[in-house]
C-alpha positions in Angstrom: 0.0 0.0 0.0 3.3 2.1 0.4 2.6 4.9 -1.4 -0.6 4.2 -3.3 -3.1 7.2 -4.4 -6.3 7.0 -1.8 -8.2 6.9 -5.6 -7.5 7.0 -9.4 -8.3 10.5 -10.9 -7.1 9.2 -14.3 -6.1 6.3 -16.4 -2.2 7.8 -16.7 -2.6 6.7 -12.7 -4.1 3.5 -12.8 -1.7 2.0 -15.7 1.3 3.4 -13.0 0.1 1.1 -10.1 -0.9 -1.7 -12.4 2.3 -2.1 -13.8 4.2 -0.8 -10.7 6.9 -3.7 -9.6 7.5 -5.2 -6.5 11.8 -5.7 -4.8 10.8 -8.9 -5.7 10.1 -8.7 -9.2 13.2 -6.5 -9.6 15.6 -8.7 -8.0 14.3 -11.7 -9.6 15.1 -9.6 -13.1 18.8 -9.1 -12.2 19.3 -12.4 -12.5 17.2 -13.7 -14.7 18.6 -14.9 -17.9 17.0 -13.8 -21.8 14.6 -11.4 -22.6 10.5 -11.6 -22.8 7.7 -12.3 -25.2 4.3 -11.4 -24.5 2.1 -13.4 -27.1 -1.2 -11.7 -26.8 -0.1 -9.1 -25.2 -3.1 -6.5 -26.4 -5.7 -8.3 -23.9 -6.8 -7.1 -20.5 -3.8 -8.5 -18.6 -0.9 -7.7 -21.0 -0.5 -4.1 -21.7 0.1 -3.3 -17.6 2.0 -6.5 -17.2 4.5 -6.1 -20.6 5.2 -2.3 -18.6 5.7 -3.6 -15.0 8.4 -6.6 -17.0 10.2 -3.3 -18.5 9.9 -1.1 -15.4 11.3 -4.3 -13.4 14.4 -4.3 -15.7 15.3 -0.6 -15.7 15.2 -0.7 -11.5 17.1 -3.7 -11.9 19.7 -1.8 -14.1 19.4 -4.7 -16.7 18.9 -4.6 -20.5 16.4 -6.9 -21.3 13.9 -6.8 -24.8 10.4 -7.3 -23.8 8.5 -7.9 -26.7 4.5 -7.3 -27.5 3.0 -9.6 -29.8 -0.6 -9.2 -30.9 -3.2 -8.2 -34.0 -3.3 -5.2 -32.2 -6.8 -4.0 -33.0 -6.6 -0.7 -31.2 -3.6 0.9 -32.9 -3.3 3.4 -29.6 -2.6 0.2 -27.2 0.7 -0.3 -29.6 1.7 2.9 -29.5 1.3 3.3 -25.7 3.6 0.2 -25.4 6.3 1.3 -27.5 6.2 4.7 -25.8 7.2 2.5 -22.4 10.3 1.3 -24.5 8.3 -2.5 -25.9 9.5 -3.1 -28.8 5.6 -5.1 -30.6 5.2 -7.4 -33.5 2.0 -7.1 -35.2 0.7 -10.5 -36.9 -2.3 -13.3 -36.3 -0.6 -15.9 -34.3 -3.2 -18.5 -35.8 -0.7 -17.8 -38.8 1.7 -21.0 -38.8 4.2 -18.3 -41.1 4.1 -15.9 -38.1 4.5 -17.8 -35.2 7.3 -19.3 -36.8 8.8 -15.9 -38.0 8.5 -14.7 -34.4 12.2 -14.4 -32.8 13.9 -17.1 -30.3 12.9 -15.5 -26.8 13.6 -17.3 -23.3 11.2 -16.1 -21.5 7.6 -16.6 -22.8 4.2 -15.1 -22.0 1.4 -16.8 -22.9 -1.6 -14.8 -22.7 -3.8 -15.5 -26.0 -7.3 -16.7 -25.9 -10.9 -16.9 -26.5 -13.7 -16.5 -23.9 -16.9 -14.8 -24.8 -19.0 -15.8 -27.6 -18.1 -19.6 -27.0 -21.8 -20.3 -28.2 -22.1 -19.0 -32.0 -18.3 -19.4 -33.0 -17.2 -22.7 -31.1 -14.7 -23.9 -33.6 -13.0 -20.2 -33.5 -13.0 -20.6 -29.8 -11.3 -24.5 -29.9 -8.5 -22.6 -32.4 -7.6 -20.2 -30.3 -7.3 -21.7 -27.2 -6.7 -25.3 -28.0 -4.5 -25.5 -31.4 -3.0 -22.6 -31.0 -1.3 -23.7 -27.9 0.2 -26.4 -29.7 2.0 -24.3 -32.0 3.5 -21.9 -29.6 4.6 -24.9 -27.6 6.1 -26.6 -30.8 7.6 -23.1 -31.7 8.9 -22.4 -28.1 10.2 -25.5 -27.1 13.5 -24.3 -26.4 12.3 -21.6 -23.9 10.3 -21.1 -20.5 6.4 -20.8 -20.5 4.5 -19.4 -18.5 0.8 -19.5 -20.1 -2.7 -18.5 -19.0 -5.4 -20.7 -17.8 -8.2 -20.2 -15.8 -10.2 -21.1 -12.7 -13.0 -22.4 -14.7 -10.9 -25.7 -15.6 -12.3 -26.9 -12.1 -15.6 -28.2 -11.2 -17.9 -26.2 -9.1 -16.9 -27.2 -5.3 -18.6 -26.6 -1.8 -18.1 -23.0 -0.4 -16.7 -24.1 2.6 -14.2 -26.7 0.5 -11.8 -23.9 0.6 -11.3 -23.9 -3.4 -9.9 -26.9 -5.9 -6.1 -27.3 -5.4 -3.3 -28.1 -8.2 -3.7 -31.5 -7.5 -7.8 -31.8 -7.8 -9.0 -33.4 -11.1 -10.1 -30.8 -13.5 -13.8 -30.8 -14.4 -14.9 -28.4 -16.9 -18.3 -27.3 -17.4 -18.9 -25.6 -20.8 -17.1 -25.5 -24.5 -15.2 -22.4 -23.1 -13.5 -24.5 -19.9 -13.5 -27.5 -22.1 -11.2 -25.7 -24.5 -9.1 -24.1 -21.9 -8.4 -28.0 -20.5 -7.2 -28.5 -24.0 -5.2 -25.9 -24.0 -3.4 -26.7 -20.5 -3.6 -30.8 -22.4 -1.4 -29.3 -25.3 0.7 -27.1 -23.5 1.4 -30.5 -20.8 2.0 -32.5 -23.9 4.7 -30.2 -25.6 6.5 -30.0 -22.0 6.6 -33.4 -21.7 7.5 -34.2 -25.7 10.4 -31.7 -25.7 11.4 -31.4 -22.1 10.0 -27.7 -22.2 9.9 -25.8 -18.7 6.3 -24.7 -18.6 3.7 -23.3 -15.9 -0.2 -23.0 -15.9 -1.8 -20.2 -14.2 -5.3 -20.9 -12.8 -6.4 -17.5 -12.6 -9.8 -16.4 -10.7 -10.4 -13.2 -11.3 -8.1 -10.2 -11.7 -10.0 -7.1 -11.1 -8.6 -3.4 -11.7 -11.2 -0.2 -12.2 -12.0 -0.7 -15.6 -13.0 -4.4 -15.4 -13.8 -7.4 -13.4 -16.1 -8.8 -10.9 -15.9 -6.2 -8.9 -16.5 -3.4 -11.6 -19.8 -5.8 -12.6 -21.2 -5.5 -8.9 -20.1 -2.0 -8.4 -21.9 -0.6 -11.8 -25.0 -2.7 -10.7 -25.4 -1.0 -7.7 -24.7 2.7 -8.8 -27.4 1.9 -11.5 -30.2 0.3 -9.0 -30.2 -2.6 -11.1 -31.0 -6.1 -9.7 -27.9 -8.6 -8.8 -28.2 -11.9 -8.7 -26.8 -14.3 -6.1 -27.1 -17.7 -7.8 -23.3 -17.2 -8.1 -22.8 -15.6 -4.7 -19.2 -16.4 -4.3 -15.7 -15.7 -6.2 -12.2 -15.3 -5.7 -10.6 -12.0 -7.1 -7.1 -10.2 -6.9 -5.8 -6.9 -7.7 -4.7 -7.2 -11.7 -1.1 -5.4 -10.5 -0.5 -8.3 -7.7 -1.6 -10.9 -10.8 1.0 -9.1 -13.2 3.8 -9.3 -10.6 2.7 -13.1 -9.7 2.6 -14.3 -12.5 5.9 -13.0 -14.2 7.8 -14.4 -11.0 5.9 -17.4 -11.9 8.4 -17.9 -14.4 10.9 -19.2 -11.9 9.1 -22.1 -11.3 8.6 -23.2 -15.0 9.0 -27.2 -14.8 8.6 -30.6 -17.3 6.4 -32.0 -17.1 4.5 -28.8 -16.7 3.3 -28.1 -13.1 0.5 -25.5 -12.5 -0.5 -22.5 -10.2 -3.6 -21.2 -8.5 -3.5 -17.2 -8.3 -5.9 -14.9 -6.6 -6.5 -13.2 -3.3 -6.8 -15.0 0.0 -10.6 -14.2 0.7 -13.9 -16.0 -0.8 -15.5 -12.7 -1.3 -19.8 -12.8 -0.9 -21.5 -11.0 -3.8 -23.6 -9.7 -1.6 -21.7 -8.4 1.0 -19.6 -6.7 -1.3 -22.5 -5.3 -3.2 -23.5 -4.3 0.7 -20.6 -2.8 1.2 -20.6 -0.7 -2.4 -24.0 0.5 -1.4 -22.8 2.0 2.1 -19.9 3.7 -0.1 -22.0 4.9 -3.0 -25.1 5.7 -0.7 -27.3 3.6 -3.1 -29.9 0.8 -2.2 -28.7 -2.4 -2.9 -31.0 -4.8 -5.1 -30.7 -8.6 -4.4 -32.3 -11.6 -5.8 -32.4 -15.5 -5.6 -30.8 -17.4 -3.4 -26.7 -18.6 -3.0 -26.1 -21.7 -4.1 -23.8 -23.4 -2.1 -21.4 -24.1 -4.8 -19.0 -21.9 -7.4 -15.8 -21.5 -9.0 -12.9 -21.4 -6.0 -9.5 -22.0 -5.8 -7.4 -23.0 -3.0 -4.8 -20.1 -3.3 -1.9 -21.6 -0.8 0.1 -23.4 -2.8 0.9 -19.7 -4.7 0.7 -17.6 -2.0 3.8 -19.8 0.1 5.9 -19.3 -3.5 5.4 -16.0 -4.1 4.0 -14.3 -1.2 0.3 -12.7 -0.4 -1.0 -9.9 -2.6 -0.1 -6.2 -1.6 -3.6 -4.7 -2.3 -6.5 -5.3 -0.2 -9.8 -6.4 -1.0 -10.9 -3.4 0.9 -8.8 -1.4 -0.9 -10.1 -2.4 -4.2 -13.4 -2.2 -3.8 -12.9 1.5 -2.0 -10.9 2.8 -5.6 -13.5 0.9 -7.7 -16.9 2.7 -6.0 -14.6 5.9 -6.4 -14.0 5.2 -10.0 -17.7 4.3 -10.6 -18.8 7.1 -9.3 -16.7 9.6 -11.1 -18.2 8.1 -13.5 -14.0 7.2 -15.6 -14.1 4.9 -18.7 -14.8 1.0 -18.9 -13.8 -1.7 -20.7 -17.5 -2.4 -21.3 -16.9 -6.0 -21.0 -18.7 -8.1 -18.5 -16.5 -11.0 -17.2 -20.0 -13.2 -16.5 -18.9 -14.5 -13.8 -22.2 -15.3 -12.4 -22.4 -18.2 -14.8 -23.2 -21.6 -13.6 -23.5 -23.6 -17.0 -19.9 -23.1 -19.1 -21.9 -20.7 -21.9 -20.0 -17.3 -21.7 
C-alpha cells in the first residue's frame, strides 16, 4: 500500500500502479537470464503486465527486450507500449508463417485466448485456445512458458471446500473451460514431448477499475439494477498483484508442466460486497435469488507460500473501484460473467 493514491483521478494513474513492480520482481530480473515475449499481449492483462516486465528491468539496471505480440486491433494500445520502450510485433498468431517468424525469446508469456461468444463461434473458440497452444509450444520449445489458464478448468466445489487445489481433477463445465483444458492438455504434452519448462496459471479473477467482478457489482449498484446471487461467491485479486505473480511465476517453469492457483486469499460474498458498495456509494442495494452453495474457488496456498500474499487489499479495491464508478471514468465495457453456472460465456 506504500505509497498508493487514496483513488485513481485518471487512467495515466491506474496503468502506473498496475504495472508498478515489487523488490521482488526486480531482484528476480537481475538475475534472470534472456529477454521476454508477451504473445497476446493486447488483452486485459498484458499491456500493464509487458510495462511492469520493462519497469522491473530498468530498476534492476538490466537490459532486457520485452517484446509485445498481438493483431493489435486498437492501434493506440501499440503505441502506448512502444512509448514504455516494448518493442511489438504485429501479426495473427493463428498464422503458422508468423509464429514461426517470431524471434527465439527465453522467457515466454502466454496470454492469447478466446472466452466470450463460445456459443455461436465454437470452432473459433477451440483454435484459439486449443490448437494454437500447440503451435506456440512446438515453436517455443527451447524456452520457458508461463501461459494462461483459468479457474474455470475446475468443477464447481462446496463453499466451505476452501477452493480446488493443483492436484484436484479438473472438471470443466462448458465448450469455453473445455477448450481451456485443452489448451493446458497441449501445452502438458509439448512439455513433456520436448522437455520444455512450462507453468499454468489458474487465474480467478483479476480485477482493476476498468474491469472485473468487482466493476460488474459495483456498476450494478450505482445503476439500481438487480444482482443476482445464484453465483454468490468468487475469488478475485488486484490485476497489479496478478501481473507481478505471474511473471515471478516464471521461476518455477518445470517438465512435465506443473501449475499454479492465483488470486487473493478471501472468498468474497456477492452480496456483502455489493453491501458494502451500497454503504460507499449511498445507493440501495438490489438482491435476488438465493446462494447456491457451490461456485468456481481455488485454493490459493500453494501460490501464495511461493510467491508471497497480494499487496492490495480487498478493501482497498473495492474502495478505488466505487470511487472510480462514481466519477463516472471509462470502462472496458466488458462483462467478465462470472455469475455463470452452466460453461456458456
Amino acid at each position: 500500500m506504500k505509497n498508493y493514491p487514496t483513488h485513481f483521478t485518471s487512467e495515466v494513474e491506474l496503468e502506473e500502479a498496475l504495472s508498478r513492480p515489487t523488490p521482488e520482481l526486480v531482484k528476480m530480473m537481475s538475475t534472470l537470464e534472456g529477454d521476454f515475449i508477451l504473445l497476446g499481449v493486447a488483452g486485459k492483462m498484458g499491456v500493464s503486465m509487458a510495462r511492469m516486465a520493462k519497469r522491473a528491468c530498468k530498476e534492476a539496471g538490466v537490459e532486457k527486450r520485452i517484446i509485445g505480440v498481438s493483431r493489435f486491433s486498437s492501434p493506440e494500445q501499440r503505441i502506448f507500449l512502444e512509448e514504455s520502450g516494448i518493442e511489438t510485433i504485429k501479426g495473427d498468431l493463428l498464422n503458422l508463417d508468423f509464429i514461426n517468424s517470431l524471434p527465439e525469446v527465453k522467457n515466454v508469456i502466454y496470454l492469447a485466448g478466446m472466452k466470450f461468444g463460445t456459443g455461436g463461434n465454437q470452432s473459433f473458440t477451440w483454435a484459439m485456445n486449443s490448437f494454437l497452444p500447440g503451435l506456440v509450444v512446438e515453436k517455443f520449445k527451447n524456452s520457458r512458458i508461463v501461459a494462461f489458464s483459468t479457474g474455470c478448468v475446475y468443477p464447481l466445489v462446496k463453499i466451505t471446500s476452501g477452493g480446488s487445489k493443483e492436484s484436484d481433477a479438473p472438471g470443466p463445465v462448458g465448450e469455453y473451460s473445455q477448450s481451456c483444458l485443452g489448451r493446458e492438455r497441449l501445452f502438458e504434452f509439448g512439455s513433456i514431448n520436448n522437455n520444455t519448462p512450462v507453468i499454468l496459471i489458474r487465474l480467478n479473477y483479476a480485477v482493476e477499475m476498468r474491469y472485473g467482478v468487482l466493476v460488474d457489482i459495483a456498476t450494478k449498484v450505482q445503476n439500481q439494477e438487480t444482482i443476482d446471487l445464484t453465483m454468490g461467491y468468487a475469488n478475485v485479486i488486484w490485476q497489479g498483484d496478478a501481473n507481478e505473480m505471474i511473471l515471478r511465476s516464471i521461476e518455477y517453469c518445470n517438465s512435465p508442466a506443473k501449475h499454479l492457483n492465483i488470486s487473493g486469499a478471501e472468498v468474497i460474498s456477492v452480496a456483502e460486497v455489493a453491501k458494502q458498495f451500497g454503504k460507499i456509494m449511498n445507493k440501495e442495494v438490489q438482491l435476488t435469488g438465493v446462494e447456491a452453495d457451490s461456485a468456481l474457488l481455488v485454493d490459493v496456498l500453494h501460490g501464495h507460500n511461493l510467491l508471497g500474499k497480494p499487496k492490495i487489499t480487498l478493501d482497498q479495491v473495492i474502495k478505488w473501484t466505487a470511487n472510480w464508478i462514481e466519477n463516472d471514468h471509462r470502462l472496458l465495457g466488458k462483462a467478465t460473467h462470472f455469475e455463470v453456472r452452466d460453461g456458456k460465456y
